[in-house]
mmCIF file of the C-alpha atoms, coordinates in Angstrom:
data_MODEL
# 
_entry.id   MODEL 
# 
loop_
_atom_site.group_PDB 
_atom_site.id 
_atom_site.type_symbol 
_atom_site.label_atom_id 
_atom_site.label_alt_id 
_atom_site.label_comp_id 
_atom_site.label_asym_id 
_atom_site.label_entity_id 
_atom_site.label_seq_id 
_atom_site.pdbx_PDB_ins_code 
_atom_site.Cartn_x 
_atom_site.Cartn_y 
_atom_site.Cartn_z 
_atom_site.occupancy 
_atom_site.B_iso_or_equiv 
_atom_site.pdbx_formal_charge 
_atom_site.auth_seq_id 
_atom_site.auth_comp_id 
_atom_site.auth_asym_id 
_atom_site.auth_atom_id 
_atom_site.pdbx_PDB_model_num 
ATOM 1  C CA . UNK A 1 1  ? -2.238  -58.760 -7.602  1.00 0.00 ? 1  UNK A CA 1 
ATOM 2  C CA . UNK A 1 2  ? -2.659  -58.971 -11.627 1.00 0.00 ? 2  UNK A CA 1 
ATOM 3  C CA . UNK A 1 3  ? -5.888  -58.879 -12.752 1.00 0.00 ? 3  UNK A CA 1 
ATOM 4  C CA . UNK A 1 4  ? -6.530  -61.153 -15.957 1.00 0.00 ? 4  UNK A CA 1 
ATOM 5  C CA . UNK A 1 5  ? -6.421  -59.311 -19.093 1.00 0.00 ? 5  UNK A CA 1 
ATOM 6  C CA . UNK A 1 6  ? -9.088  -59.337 -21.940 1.00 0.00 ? 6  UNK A CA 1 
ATOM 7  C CA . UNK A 1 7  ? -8.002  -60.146 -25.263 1.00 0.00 ? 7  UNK A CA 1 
ATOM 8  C CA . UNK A 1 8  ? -8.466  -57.620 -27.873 1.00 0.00 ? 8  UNK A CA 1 
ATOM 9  C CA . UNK A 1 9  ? -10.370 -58.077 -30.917 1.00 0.00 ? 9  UNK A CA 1 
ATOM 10 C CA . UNK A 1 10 ? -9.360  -58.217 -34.355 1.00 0.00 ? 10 UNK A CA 1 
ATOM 11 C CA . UNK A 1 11 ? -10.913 -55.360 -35.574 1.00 0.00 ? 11 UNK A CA 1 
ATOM 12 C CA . UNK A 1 12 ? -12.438 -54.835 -39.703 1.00 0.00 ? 12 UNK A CA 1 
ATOM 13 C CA . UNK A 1 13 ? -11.318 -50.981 -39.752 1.00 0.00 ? 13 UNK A CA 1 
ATOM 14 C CA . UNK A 1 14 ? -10.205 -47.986 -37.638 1.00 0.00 ? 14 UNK A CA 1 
ATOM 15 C CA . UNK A 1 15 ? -13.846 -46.907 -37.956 1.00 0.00 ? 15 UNK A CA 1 
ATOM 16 C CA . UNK A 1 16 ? -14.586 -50.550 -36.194 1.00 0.00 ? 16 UNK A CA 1 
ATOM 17 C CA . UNK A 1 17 ? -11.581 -49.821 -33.622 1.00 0.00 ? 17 UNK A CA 1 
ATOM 18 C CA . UNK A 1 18 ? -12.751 -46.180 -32.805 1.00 0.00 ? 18 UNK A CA 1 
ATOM 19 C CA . UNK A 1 19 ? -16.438 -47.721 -32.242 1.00 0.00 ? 19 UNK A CA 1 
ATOM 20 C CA . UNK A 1 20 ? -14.726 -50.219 -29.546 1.00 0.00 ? 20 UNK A CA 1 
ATOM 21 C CA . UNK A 1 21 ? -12.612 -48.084 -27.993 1.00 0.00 ? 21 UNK A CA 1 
ATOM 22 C CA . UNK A 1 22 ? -15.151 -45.272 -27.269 1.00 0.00 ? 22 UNK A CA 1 
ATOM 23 C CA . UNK A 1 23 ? -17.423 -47.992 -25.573 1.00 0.00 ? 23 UNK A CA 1 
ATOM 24 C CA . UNK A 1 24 ? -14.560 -49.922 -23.704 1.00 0.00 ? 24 UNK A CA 1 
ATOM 25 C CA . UNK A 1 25 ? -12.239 -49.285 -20.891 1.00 0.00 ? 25 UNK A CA 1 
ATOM 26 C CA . UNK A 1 26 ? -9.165  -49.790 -21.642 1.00 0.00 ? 26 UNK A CA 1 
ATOM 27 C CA . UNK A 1 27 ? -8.074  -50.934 -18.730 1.00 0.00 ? 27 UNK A CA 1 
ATOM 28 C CA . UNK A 1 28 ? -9.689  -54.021 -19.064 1.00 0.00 ? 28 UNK A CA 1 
ATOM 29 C CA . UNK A 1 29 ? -7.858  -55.009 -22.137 1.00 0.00 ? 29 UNK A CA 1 
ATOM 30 C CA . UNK A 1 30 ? -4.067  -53.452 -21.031 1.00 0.00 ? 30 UNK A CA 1 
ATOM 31 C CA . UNK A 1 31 ? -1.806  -53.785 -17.963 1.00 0.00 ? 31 UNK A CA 1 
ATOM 32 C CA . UNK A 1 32 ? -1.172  -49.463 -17.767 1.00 0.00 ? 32 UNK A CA 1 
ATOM 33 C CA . UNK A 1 33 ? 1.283   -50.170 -14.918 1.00 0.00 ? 33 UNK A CA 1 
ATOM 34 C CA . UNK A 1 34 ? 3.562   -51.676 -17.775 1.00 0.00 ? 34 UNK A CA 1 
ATOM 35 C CA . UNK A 1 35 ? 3.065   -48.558 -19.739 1.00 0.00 ? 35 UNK A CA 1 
ATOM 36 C CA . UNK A 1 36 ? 6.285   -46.413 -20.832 1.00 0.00 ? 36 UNK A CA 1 
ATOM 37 C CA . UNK A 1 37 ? 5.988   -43.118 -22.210 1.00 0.00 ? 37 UNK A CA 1 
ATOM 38 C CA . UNK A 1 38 ? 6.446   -43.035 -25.720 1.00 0.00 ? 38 UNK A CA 1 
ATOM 39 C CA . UNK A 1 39 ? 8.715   -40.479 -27.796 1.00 0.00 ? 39 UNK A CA 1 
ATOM 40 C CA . UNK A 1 40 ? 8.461   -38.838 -31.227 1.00 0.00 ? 40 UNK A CA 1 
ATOM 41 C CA . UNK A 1 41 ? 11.611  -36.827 -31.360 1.00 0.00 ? 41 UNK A CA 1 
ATOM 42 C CA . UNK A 1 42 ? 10.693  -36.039 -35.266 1.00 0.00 ? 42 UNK A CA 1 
ATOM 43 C CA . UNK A 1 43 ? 6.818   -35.479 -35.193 1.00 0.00 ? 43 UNK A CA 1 
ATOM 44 C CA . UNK A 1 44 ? 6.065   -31.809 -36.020 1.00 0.00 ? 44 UNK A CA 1 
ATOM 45 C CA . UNK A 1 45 ? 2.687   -30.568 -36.740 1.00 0.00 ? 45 UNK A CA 1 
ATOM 46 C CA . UNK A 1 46 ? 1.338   -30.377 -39.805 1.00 0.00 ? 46 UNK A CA 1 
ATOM 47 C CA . UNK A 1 47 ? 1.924   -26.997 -41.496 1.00 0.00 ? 47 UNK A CA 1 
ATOM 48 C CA . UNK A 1 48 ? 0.146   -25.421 -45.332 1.00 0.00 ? 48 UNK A CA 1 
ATOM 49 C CA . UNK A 1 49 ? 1.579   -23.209 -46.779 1.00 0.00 ? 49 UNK A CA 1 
ATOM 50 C CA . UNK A 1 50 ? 0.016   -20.088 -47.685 1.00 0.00 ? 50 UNK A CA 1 
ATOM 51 C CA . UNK A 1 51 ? 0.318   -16.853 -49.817 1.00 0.00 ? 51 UNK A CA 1 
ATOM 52 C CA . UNK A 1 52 ? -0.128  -13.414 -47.986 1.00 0.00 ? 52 UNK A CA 1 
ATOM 53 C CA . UNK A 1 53 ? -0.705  -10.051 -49.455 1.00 0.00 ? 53 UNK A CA 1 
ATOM 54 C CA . UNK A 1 54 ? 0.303   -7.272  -47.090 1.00 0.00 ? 54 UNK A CA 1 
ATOM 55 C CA . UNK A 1 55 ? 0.829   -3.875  -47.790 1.00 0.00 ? 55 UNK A CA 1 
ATOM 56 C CA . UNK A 1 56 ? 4.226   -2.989  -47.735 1.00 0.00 ? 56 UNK A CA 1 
ATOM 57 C CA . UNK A 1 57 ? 4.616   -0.836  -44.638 1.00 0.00 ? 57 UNK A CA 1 
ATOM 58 C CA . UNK A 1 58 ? 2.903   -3.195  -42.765 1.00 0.00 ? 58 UNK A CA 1 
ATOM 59 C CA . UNK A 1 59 ? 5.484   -5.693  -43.499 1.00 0.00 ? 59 UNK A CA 1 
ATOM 60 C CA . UNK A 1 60 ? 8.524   -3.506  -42.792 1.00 0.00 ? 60 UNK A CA 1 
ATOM 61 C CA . UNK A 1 61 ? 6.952   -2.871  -39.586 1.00 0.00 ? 61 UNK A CA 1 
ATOM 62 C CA . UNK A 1 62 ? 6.804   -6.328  -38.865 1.00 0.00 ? 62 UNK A CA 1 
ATOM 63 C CA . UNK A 1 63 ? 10.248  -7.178  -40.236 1.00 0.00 ? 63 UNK A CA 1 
ATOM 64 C CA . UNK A 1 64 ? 11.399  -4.498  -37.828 1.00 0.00 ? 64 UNK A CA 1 
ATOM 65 C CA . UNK A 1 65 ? 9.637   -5.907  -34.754 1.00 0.00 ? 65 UNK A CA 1 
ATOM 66 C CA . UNK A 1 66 ? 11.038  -9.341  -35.403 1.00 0.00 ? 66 UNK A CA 1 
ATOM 67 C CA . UNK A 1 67 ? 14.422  -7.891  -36.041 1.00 0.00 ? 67 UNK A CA 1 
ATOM 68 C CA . UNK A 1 68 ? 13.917  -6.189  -32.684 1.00 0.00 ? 68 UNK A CA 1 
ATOM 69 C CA . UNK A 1 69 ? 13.237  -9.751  -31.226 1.00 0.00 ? 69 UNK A CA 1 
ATOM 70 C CA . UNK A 1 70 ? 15.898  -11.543 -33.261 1.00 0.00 ? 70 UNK A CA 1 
ATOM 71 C CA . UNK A 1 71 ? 13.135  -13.651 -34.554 1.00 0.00 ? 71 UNK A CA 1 
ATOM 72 C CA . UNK A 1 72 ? 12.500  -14.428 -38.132 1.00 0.00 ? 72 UNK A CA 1 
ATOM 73 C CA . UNK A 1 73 ? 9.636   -12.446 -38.953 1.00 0.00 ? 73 UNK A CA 1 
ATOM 74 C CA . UNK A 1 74 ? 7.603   -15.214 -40.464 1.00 0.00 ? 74 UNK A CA 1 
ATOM 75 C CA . UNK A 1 75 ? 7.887   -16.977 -37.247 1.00 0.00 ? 75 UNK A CA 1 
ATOM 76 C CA . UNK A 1 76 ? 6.633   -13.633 -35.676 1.00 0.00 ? 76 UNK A CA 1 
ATOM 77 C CA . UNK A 1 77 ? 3.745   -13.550 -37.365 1.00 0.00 ? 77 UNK A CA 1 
ATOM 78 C CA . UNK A 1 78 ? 2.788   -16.708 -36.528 1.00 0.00 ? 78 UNK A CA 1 
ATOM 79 C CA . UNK A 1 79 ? 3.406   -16.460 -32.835 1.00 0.00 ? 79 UNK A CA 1 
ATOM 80 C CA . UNK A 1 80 ? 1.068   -13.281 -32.983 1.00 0.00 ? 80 UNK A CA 1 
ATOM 81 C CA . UNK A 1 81 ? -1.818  -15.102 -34.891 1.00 0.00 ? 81 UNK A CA 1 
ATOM 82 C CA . UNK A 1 82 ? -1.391  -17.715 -32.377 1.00 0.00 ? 82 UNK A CA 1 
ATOM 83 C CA . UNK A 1 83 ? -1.756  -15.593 -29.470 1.00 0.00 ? 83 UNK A CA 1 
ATOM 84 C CA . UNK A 1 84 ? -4.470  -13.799 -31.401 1.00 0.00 ? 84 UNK A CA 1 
ATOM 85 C CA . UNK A 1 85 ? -6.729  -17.073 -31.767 1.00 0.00 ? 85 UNK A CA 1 
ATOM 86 C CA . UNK A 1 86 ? -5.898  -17.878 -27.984 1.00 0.00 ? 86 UNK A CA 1 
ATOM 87 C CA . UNK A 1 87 ? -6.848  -14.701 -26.588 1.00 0.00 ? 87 UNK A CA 1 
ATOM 88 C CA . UNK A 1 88 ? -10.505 -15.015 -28.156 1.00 0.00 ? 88 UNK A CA 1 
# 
């Protein structure tokens, strides 16, 4: 059995919208049971780019780990500063 929906309000801003949304249930205003999962097949996380001084051994000690992995070695260095910042 359906339950009548509420009809949204036109909303000023996205500061308005945010203010609604944190004090509403949703599920008041949308039928979730229609709900299909949505794909982004071409988001990717923003990324800045950055300049890194390291002393030279240091980097051929990290090209030669990433070699070792077959992994770029920019990549590797972000997959250890990601573990890195997990581990904490």
């Amino acid at each position: 059995m359906s339950k009548r929906q509420k009809t949204i309000p036109k909303f000023s801003g996205e500061a308005a919208e945010r203010a609604f949304w944190e004090k509403n249930d949703s599920a008041e205003y949308l039928d979730w049971s229609k709900a299909r999962p949505a794909v982004f097949p071409n988001l990717k996380p923003s990324t800045k780019t950055i300049s890194l001084r390291l002393p030279e051994h240091l980097l051929n000690a990290i090209r030669v780990a990433a070699n070792a992995r077959d992994v770029p070695y920019q990549s590797l260095i972000k997959i250890w500063l990601q573990e890195k910042v997990h581990s904490r």
